[in-house]
C-alpha positions, 0 to 999 in steps of 0.5 A, spaced: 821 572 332 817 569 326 813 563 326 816 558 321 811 555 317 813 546 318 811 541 312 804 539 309 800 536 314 794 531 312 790 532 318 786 538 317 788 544 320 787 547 325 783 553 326 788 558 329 785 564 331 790 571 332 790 578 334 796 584 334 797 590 337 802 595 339 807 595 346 813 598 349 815 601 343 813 596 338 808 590 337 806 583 340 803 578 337 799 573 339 796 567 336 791 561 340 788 555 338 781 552 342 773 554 344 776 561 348 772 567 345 778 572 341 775 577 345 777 573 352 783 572 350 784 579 348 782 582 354 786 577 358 793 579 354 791 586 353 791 588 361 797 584 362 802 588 357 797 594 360 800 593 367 807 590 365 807 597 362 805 601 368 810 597 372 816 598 367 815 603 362 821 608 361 818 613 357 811 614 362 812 618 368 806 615 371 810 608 372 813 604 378 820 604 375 820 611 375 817 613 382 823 608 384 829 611 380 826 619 383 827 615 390 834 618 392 835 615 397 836 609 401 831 609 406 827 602 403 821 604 399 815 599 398 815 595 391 808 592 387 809 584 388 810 584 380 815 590 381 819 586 386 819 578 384 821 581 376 827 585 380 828 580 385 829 575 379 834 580 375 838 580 381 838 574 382 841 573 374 846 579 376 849 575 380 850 568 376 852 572 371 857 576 374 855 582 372 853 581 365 847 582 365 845 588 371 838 591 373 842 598 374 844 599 367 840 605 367 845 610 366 849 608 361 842 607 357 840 614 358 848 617 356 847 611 349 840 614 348 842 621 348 848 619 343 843 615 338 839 622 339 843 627 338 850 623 334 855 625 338 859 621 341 859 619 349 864 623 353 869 618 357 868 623 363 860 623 363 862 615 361 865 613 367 860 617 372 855 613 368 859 607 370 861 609 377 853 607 379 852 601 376 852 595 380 847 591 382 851 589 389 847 596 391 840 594 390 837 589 394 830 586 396 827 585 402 820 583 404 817 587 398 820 594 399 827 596 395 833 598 399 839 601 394 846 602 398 847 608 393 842 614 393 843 615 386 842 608 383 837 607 378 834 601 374 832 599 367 829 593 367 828 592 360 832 587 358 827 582 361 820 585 360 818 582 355 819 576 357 817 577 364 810 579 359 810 572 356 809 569 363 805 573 365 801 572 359 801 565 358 799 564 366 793 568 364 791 564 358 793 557 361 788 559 367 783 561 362 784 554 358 786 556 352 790 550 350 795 551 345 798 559 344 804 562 341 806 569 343 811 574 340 811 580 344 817 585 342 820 579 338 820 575 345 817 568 343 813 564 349 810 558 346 804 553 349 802 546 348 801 544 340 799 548 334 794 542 332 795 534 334 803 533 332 805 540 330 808 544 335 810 551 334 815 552 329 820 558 331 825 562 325 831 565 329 832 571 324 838 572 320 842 578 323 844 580 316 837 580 315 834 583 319 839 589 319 836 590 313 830 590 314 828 582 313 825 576 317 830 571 313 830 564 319 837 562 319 835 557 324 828 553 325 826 551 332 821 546 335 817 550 341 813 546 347 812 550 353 818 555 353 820 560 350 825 563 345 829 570 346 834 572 342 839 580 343 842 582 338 847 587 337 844 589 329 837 591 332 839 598 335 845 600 333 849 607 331 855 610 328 859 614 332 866 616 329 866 612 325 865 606 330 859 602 330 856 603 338 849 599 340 845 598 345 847 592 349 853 595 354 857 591 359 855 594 364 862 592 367 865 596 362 860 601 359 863 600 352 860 594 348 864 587 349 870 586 344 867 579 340 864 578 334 857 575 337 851 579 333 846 575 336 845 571 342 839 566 343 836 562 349 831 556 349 827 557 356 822 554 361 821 561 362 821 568 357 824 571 363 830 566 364 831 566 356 830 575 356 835 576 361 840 571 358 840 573 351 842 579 353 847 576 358 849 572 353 850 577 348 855 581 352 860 575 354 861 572 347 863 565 346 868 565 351 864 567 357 858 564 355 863 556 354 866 558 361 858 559 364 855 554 360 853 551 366 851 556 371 847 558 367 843 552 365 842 552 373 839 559 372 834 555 367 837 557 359 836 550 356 840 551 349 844 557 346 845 559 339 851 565 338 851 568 331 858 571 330 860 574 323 868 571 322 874 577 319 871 575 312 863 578 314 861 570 314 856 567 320 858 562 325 855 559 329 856 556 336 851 551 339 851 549 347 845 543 348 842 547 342 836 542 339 837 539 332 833 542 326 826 540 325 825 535 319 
């Protein structure tokens, strides 16, 4: 999500020092304030995505989550103390959200990737075997090592990553003192500290309409200190597959994508983690779950939500649980 421009200071303004780059699949940006040298700041930031990537990536056959989900088997193997707390954790919201968000969604993933690549729609039968070993009931946690009840579970991480990448960053750059610091790591926002003495960072909550387009547009601005701000939507990775618009984030308890109309589901956190993974949770319930679960998931740590939803007319709507008011 984009930094928002906020109104004409009359102090002077801060020297923001900032830097780009490429990420699991797209980019992350980074920018800070205060005397640490860019060059510390980068080093710090790229060694963590390097190691997140080593942990997580789908697309490596050198990473950890690929040696686990080529262990089939269930004798328990041993995990990263990264790999672990970042599993430990999606478990830990799999079971709040009552299966809303999975960390075993890797099958349905792999048959939505395959329709994306070759057009075809998904067969019902390869559906329903996906969905036969997708259950985050079968995979646990236990001193460090791994222990599925299924051999043949397998796990995508993804939609907590980049947050979990935001924490990690933000705790190396707090440890290195960099006072104030905003950071964008696949369209994942974590924001520390202040932009300059009273301006704190201001965030655009993309317009979904926009976006599919190929626009930034805000439809929302948002004030950040110290937490983050992630948003799931269902318009940035999405085919048309006989006719019916299918994209990416599938109810893991379904296979198939909610019936609502929510296109876009953003979490104010404490932590990237906690506002990732319930973006993603919360793109699947809709309004509906989201207002039954609203306080389970402020016990899970989610400070504010926004859904956007596009009524029978194509107008966006807007529903708000404890979100903040709009920054004059």
């Amino acid at each position: 999500m984009p930094e928002a421009k906020g109104p004409t200071q009359d102090a002077k303004e801060p020297v923001v020092h900032e830097f780009a780059g490429l990420t699991m699949g797209s980019t992350y940006q980074v920018k800070f304030v205060g005397d640490t040298p860019l060059a510390t700041v980068r080093a710090a930031v790229e060694e963590e995505l390097a190691a997140i990537d080593l942990a997580f990536s789908q697309w490596r056959p050198d990473s950890e989550i690929a040696r686990v989900n080529a262990h089939r088997s269930t004798a328990p193997l041993p995990l990263s103390p990264r790999f672990a707390a970042v599993l430990d954790e999606a478990l830990r919201f799999a079971v709040a959200t009552e299966g809303a968000f999975d960390p075993t969604v890797r099958p349905l993933s792999v048959l939505y990737r395959d329709a994306k690549r070759t057009s075809r729609p998904i067969d019902p039968a390869a559906l329903a075997a996906a969905k036969a070993r997708v259950d985050h009931r079968a995979v646990a946690v236990r001193d460090g090592m791994l222990c599925k009840q299924r051999a043949d579970v397998e796990l995508d991480l993804d939609g907590l990553v980049a947050g979990a990448a935001c924490d990690a960053i933000a705790a190396r750059l707090v440890a290195l003192g960099v006072s104030g610091f905003y950071l964008d790591v696949t369209g994942e926002v974590l924001c520390h500290g202040e932009k300059g003495p009273g301006q704190p960072w201001r965030i655009g909550v993309v317009d979904p309409r926009s976006d599919a387009f190929g626009g930034q547009a805000p439809t929302r601005i948002v004030e950040l200190l110290d937490r983050s701000l992630c948003t799931s939507g269902d318009y940035r990775n999405a085919l048309v597959l006989d006719g019916d618009v299918v994209h990416h984030v599938f109810d893991p308890r379904t296979g198939h994508n909610a019936p609502h109309r929510v296109v876009s589901a953003s979490i104010l956190a404490r932590r990237g983690s906690v506002a990732d993974a319930l973006g993603t949770a919360c793109l699947v319930l809709g309004e509906a779950g989201v207002r039954a679960q609203w306080p389970a998931l402020r016990a899970l740590g989610a400070q504010g939500a926004l859904l956007l939803a596009v009524d029978e007319r194509g107008r966006l709507v807007a529903t708000e649980f404890d979100w903040p008011p709009e920054p004059r």
